[in-house]
VEXDREN-2710 file (C-alpha; in Angstrom, 1 decimal):
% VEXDREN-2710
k/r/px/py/pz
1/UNK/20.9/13.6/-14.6
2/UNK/20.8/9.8/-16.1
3/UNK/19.3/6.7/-15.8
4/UNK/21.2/4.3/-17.3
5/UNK/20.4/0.3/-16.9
6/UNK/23.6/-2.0/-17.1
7/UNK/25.1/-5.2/-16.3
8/UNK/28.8/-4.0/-16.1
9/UNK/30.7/-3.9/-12.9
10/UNK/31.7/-1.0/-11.3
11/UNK/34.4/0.1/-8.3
12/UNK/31.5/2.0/-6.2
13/UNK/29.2/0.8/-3.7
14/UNK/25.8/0.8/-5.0
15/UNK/24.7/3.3/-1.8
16/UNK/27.7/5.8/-3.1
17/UNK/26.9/5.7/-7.1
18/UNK/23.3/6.5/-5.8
19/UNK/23.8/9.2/-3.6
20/UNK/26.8/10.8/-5.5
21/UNK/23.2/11.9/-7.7
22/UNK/23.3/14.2/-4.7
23/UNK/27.1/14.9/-4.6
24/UNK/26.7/19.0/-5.7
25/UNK/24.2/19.6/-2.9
26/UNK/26.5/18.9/-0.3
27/UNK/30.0/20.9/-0.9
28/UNK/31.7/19.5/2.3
29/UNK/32.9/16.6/2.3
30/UNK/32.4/15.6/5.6
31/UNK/28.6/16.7/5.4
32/UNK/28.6/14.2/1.9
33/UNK/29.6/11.4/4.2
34/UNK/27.3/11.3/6.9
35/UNK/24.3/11.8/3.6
36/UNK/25.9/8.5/2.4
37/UNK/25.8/7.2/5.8
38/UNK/22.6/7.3/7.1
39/UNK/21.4/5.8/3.6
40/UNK/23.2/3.0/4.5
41/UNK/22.1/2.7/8.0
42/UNK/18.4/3.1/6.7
43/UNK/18.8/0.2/4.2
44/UNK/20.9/-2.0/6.6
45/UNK/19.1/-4.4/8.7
46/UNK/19.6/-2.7/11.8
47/UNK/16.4/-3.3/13.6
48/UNK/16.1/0.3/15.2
49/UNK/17.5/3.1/12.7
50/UNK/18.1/4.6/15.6
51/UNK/21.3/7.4/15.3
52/UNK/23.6/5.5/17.6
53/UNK/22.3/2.3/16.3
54/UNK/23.4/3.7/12.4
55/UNK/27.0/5.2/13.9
56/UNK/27.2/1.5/14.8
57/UNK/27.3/0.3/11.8
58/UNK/29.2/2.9/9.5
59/UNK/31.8/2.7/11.8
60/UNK/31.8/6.0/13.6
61/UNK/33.4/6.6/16.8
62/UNK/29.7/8.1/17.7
63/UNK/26.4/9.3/16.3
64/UNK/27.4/13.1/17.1
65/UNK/28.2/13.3/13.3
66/UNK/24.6/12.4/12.3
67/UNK/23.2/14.3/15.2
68/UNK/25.0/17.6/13.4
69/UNK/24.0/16.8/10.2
70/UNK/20.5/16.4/10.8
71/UNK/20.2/19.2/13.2
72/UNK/23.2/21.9/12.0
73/UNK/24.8/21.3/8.5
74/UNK/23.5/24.0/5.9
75/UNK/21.4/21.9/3.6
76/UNK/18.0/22.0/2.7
77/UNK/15.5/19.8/2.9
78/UNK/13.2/21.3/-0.5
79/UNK/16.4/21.2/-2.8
80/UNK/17.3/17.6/-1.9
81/UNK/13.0/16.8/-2.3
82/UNK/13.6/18.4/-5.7
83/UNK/16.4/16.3/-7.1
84/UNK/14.9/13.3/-5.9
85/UNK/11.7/13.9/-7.8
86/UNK/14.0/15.0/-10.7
87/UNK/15.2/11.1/-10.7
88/UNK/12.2/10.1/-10.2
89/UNK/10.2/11.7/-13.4
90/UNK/13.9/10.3/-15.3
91/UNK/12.6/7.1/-14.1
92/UNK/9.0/7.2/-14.9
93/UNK/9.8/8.7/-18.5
94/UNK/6.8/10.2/-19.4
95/UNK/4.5/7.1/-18.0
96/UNK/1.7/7.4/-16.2
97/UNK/0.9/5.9/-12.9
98/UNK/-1.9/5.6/-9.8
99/UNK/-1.2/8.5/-7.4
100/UNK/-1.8/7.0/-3.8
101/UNK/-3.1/9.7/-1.1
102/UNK/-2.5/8.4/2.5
103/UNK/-1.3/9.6/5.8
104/UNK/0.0/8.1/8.4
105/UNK/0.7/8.4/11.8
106/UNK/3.0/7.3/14.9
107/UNK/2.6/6.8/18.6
108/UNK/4.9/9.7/20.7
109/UNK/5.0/10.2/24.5
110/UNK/5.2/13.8/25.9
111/UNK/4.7/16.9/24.4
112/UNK/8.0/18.2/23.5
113/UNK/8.3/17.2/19.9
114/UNK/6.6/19.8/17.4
115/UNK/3.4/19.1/16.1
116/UNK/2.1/15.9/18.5
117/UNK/-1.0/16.1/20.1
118/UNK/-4.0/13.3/21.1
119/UNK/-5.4/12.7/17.4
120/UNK/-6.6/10.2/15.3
121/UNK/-3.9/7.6/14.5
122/UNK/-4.4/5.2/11.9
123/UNK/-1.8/2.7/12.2
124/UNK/-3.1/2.5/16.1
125/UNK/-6.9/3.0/14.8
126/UNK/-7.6/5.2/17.8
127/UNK/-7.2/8.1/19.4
128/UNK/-3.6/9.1/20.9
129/UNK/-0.8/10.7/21.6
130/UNK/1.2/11.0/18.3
131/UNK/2.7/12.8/14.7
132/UNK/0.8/12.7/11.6
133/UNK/1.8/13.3/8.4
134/UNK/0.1/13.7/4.9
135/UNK/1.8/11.6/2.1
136/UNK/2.1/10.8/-1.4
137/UNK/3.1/7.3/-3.3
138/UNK/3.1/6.1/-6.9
139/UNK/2.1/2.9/-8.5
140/UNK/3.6/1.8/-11.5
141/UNK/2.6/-1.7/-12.2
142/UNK/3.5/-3.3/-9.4
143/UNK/6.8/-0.6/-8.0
144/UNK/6.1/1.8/-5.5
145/UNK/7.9/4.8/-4.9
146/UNK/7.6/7.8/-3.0
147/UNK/6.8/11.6/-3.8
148/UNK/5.8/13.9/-1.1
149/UNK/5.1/14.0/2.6
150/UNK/3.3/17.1/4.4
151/UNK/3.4/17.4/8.4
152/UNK/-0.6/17.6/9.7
153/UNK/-0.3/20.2/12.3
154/UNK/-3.0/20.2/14.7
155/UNK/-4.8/23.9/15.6
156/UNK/-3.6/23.4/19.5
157/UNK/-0.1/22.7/18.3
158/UNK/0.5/25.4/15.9
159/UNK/3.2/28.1/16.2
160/UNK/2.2/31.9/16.3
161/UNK/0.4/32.9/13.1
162/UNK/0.1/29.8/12.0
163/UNK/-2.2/28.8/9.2
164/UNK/-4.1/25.6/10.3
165/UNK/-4.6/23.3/7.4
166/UNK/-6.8/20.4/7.5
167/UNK/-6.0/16.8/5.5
168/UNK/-7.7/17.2/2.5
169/UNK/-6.0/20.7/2.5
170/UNK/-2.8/19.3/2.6
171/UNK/-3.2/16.5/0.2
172/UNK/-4.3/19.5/-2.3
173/UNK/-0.7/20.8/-2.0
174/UNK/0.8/18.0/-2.8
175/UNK/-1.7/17.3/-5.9
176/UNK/-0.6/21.1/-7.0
177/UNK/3.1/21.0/-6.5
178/UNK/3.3/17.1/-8.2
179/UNK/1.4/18.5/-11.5
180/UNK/3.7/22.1/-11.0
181/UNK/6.7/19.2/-11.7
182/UNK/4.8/17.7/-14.1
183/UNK/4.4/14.5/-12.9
184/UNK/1.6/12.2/-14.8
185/UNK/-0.8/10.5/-12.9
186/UNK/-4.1/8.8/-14.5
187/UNK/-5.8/7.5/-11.2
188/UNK/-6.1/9.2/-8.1
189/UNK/-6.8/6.9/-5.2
190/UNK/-7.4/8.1/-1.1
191/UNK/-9.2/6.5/1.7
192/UNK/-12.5/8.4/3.0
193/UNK/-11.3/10.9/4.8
194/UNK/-10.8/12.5/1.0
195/UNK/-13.7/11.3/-0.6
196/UNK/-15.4/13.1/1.7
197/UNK/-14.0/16.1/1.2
198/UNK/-15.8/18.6/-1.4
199/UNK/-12.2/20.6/-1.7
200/UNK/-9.9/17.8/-2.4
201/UNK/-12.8/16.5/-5.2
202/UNK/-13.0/20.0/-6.5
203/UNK/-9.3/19.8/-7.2
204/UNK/-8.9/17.0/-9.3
205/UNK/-12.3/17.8/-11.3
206/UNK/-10.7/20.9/-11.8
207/UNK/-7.3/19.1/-13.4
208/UNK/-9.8/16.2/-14.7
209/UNK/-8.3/13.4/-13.5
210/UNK/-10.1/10.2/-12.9
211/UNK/-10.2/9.3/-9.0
212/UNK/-11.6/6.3/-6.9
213/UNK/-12.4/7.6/-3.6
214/UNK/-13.5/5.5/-0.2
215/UNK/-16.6/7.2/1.0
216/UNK/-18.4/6.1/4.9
217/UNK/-21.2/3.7/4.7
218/UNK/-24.1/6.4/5.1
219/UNK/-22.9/8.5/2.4
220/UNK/-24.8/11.9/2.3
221/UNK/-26.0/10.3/-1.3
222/UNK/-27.3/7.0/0.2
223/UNK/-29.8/9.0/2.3
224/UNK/-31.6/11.2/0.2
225/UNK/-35.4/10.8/1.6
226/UNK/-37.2/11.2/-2.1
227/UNK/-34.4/9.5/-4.0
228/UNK/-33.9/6.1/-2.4
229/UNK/-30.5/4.3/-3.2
230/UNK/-30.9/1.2/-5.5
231/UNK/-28.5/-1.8/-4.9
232/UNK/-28.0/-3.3/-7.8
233/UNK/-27.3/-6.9/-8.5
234/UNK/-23.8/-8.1/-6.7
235/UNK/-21.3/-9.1/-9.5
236/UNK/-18.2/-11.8/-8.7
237/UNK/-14.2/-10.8/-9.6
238/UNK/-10.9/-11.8/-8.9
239/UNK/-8.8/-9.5/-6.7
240/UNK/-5.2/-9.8/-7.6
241/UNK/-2.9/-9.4/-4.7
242/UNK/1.0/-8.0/-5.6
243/UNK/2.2/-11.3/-5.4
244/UNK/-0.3/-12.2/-8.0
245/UNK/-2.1/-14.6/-5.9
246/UNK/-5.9/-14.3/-5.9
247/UNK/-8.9/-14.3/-3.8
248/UNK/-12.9/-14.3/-4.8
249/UNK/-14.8/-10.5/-4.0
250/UNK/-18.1/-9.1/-4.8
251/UNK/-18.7/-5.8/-6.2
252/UNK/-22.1/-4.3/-6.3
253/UNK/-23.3/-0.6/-7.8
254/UNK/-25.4/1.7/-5.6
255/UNK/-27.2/3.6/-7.9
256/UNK/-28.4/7.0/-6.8
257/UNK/-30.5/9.3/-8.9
258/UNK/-29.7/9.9/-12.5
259/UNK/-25.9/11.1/-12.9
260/UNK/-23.6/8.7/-14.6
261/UNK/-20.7/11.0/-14.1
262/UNK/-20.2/9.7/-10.7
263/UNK/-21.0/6.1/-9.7
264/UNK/-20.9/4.6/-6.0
265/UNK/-19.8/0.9/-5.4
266/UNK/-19.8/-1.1/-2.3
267/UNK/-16.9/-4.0/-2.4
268/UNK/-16.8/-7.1/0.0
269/UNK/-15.5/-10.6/0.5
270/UNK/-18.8/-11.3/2.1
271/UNK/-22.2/-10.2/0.4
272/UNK/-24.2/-11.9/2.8
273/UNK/-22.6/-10.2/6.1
274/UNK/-20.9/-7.3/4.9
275/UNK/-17.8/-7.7/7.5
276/UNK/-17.0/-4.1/8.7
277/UNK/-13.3/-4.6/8.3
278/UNK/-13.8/-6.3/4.5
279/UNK/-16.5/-4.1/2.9
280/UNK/-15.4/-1.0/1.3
281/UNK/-17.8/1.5/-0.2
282/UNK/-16.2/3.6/-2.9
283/UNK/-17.2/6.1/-5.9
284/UNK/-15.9/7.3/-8.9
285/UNK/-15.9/9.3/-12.0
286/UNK/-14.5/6.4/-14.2
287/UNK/-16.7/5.0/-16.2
288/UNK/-19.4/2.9/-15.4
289/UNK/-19.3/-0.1/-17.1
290/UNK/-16.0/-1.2/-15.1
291/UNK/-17.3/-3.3/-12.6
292/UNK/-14.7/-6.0/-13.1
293/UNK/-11.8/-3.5/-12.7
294/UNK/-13.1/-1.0/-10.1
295/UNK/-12.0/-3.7/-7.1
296/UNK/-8.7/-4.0/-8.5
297/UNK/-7.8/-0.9/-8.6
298/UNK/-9.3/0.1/-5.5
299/UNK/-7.2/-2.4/-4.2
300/UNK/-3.8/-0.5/-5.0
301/UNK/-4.9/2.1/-2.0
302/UNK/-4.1/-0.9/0.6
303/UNK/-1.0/-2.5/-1.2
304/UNK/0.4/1.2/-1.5
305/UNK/-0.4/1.6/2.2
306/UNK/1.2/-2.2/3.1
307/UNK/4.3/-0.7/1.1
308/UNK/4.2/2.4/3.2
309/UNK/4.2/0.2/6.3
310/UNK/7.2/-1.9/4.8
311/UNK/9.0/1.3/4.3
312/UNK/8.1/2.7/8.0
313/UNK/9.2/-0.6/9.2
314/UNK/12.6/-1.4/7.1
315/UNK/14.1/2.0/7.2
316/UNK/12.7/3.5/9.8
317/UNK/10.3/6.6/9.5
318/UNK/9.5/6.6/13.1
319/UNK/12.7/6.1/14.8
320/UNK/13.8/9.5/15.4
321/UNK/14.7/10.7/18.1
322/UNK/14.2/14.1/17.5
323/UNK/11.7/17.2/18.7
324/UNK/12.1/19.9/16.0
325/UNK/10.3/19.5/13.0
326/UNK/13.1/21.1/10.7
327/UNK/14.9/17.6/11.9
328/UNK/12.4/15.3/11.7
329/UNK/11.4/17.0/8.7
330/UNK/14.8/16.3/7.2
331/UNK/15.1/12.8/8.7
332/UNK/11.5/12.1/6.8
333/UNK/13.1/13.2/3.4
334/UNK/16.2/11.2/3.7
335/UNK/14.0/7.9/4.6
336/UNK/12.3/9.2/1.4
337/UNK/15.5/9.2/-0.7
338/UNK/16.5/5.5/0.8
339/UNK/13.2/4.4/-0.5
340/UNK/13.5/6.0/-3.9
341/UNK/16.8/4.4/-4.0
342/UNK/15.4/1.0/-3.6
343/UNK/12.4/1.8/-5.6
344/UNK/15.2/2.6/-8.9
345/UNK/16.4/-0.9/-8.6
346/UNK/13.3/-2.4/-8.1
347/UNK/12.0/-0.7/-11.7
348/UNK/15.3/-1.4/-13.7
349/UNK/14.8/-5.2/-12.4
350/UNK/11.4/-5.3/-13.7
351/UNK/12.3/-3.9/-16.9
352/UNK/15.4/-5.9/-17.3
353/UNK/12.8/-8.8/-16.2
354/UNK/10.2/-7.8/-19.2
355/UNK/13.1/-7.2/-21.9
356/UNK/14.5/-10.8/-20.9
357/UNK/10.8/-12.5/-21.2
358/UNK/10.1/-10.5/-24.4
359/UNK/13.7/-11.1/-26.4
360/UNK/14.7/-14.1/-25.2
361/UNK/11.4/-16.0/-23.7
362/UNK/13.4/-17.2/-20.9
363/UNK/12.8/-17.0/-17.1
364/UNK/13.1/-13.6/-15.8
365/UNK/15.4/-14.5/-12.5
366/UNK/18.5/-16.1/-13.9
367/UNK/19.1/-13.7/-16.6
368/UNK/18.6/-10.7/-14.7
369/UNK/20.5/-10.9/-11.6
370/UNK/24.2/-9.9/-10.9
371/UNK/26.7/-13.3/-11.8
372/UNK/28.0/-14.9/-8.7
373/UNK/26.0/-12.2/-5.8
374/UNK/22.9/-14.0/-6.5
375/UNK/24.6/-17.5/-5.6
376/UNK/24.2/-16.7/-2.2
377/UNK/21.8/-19.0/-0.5
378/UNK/19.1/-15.8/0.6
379/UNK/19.4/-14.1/-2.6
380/UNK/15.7/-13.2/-3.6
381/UNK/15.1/-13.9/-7.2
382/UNK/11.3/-12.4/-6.8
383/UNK/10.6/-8.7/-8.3
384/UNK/9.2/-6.2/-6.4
385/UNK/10.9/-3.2/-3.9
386/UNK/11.1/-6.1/-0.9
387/UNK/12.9/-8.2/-2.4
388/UNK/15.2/-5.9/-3.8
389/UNK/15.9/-4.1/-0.5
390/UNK/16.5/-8.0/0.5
391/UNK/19.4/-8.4/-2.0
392/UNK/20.9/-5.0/-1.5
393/UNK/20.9/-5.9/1.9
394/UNK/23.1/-8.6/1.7
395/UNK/25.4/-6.9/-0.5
396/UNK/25.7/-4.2/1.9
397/UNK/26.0/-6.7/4.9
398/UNK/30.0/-6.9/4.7
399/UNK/30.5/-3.8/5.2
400/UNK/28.2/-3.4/8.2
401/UNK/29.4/-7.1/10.0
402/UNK/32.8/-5.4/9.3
403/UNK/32.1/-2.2/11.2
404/UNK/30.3/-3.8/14.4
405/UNK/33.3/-6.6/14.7
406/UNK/36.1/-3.5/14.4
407/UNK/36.3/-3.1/17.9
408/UNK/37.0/-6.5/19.0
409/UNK/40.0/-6.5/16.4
410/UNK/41.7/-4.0/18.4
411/UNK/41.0/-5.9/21.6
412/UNK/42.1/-9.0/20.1
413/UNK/44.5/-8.4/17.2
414/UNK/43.6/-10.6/13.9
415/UNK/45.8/-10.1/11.2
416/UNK/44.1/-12.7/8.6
417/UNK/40.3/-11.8/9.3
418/UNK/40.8/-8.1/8.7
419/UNK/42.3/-9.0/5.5
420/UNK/39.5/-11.3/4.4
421/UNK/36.8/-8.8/5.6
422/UNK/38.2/-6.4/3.3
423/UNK/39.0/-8.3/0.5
424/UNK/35.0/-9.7/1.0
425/UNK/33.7/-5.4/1.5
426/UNK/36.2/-5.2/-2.3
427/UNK/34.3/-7.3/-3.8
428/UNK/30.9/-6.1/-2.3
429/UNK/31.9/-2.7/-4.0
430/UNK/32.2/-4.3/-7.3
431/UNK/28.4/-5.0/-7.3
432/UNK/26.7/-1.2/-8.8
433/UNK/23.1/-2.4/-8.6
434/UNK/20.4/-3.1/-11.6
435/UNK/21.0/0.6/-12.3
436/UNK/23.4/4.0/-12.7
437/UNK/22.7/6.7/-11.6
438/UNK/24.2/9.7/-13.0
439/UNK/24.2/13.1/-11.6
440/UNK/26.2/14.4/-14.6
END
């Protein structure tokens, strides 16, 4: 399989040359279709990716097609989670990057669907009635991208001889299985609920990988009655948002006996009044004299978990409509692949971007963006995986417009606008993205 970065035009759609990656794992070629269209509903801006709301806009007579193939067609869910990792390690090439640990979870009524139960949900930051799942994201520079999701399955919900995990448990897998692929992370980042954990810490000691872990405000450390913590003196840095723009924070290091193989940090906006939601205490095993970087790189935790939102929100993770994990299961893996197939040609803009600044020293949004597609007026010349889900968007808008207006057309017969919408969805095709992929 290849990655190949190019500027030549091409006679597929930029969702087909994607998913034609794919091609071999689905045989029929009815089954390859509705694959191909459900990535285009995801990535359409369809408000609900709901499976009606998708047949909409492919133009299928109904969503029965898409019901079958998520719930029926032979295909499985770990070989298409392999190939898409495949790409992905062809697109990291060896580099390393910061290995998010999050999970996330979504409000769901009832008790039909597998695995939801009244837990902790963090989107909601409460208790409720929802599905949780563990998952994995990569940071590289300022891409995101995504590698694995486990499903949290609460002891009340599970099947017979089930084998309760808890989160840290789960977030151990995926540690295991990305390193069993070989992927190469140098940083491994996770909210408390994993700092706390003596297993999940365990793990990536026992693969040495640094780590900068949220830990609760009365750390087990901070409260040792004959070793009192020490609050050092607060130090000022910049945090540097995604979008590059920057905000004052204070950083301060909590020292706590004599070990400098793990350090403990407390970050704010506020020194004075700590805000709850604004203070962050964290610790490491990077070394200690980083004060000034420590808050930055914390800092990719949140923006990985804003991009996770984005991706919830854009190609909707939570909009199925669907009670058996092996579906939802499969619907979650194919929101994955959408996302990995914006996250390609967010990466081969950026590095398209960084050839242009470093060959020819001239601004990075002209050069690299397709001739005549990026006239139009809502064209986003910004890098970075929104605005490159923006433009493919509007390249893939066309073809959706075309699809809802359809029926209408055979009401009210228009000879001269069907022509123009498909000579407009022709020329759409001619646009193959910032990158090929081949499955070859």
């Amino acid at each position: 399989m290849e990655l190949v970065s190019r500027t030549a035009t091409s006679t597929v759609t930029v969702v087909d040359e994607y998913c034609n990656a794919y091609r071999d794992l689905f045989p029929e070629v009815r089954t390859f279709e509705n694959f191909k269209h459900l990535h285009v509903g995801m990535l359409s801006d369809i408000k609900r990716k709901t499976l009606p709301e998708i047949a909409k806009a492919v133009g299928l007579h109904d969503a029965q097609p898409l019901q079958n193939f998520l719930t029926d067609s032979p295909w499985s869910v770990v070989v298409l989670q392999d190939r898409r990792l495949e790409l992905t390690l062809k697109m990291l090439q060896g580099r390393s990057f910061k290995l998010v640990i999050d999970e996330t979870g979504d409000k769901k009524k009832g008790k039909t669907t597998d695995y939801v139960a009244r837990q902790y949900i963090g989107n909601l930051g409460k208790v409720d009635n929802g599905i949780v799942s563990v998952n994995a994201y990569g940071v590289l520079g300022d891409l995101t991208f995504p590698l694995i999701f486990l499903i949290y399955k609460p002891r009340k919900r599970l099947e017979e001889k089930g084998v309760y995990k808890t989160k840290p448990q789960l977030a151990v897998e995926i540690i295991e299985t990305l390193l069993k692929y070989g992927f190469n992370f140098d940083l491994v980042l996770a909210d408390s609920l994993y700092g706390e954990s003596p297993t999940f810490i365990a793990v990536i000691d026992k693969h040495k990988k640094p780590y900068l872990l949220a830990i609760r405000s009365n750390h087990a450390r901070f409260n040792v009655p004959e070793r009192e913590a020490i609050y050092e003196v607060w130090q000022e840095f910049k945090r540097v948002f995604s979008d590059k723009k920057t905000q004052k924070r204070y950083i301060q290091q909590i020292t706590c006996g004599d070990s400098k193989l793990i350090t403990y940090w407390r970050i704010t906006n506020d020194p004075e009044t700590l805000p709850k939601n604004q203070t962050w205490y964290v610790k490491t095993n990077l070394k200690s004299d980083m004060a000034d970087q420590l808050g930055n790189l914390y800092g990719f935790r949140n923006w990985v978990e804003y991009a996770f939102k984005q991706g919830k929100n854009e190609l909707g993770w939570a909009d199925f409509r669907l009670t058996n994990y092996h579906q939802i299961e499969r619907w979650w893996e194919l929101i994955m692949s959408a996302y990995l197939l914006v996250s390609l040609q967010a990466n081969a803009r950026n590095e398209s971007d960084s050839e242009s600044l470093h060959e020819k020293s001239s601004p990075p949004t002209i050069s690299t963006e397709p001739e005549n597609f990026s006239n139009h007026k809502w064209w986003d010349f910004n890098l970075g995986w929104k605005s490159t889900l923006n433009n493919l968007r509007l390249v893939i808008q066309p073809y959706v417009f075309w699809n809802l207006i359809k029926p209408w057309l055979i009401v009210f017969l228009n000879p001269k606008l069907q022509l123009g919408f498909q000579k407009l969805i022709e020329i759409m095709n001619q646009f193959q993205g910032y990158i090929t992929v081949d499955s070859g």
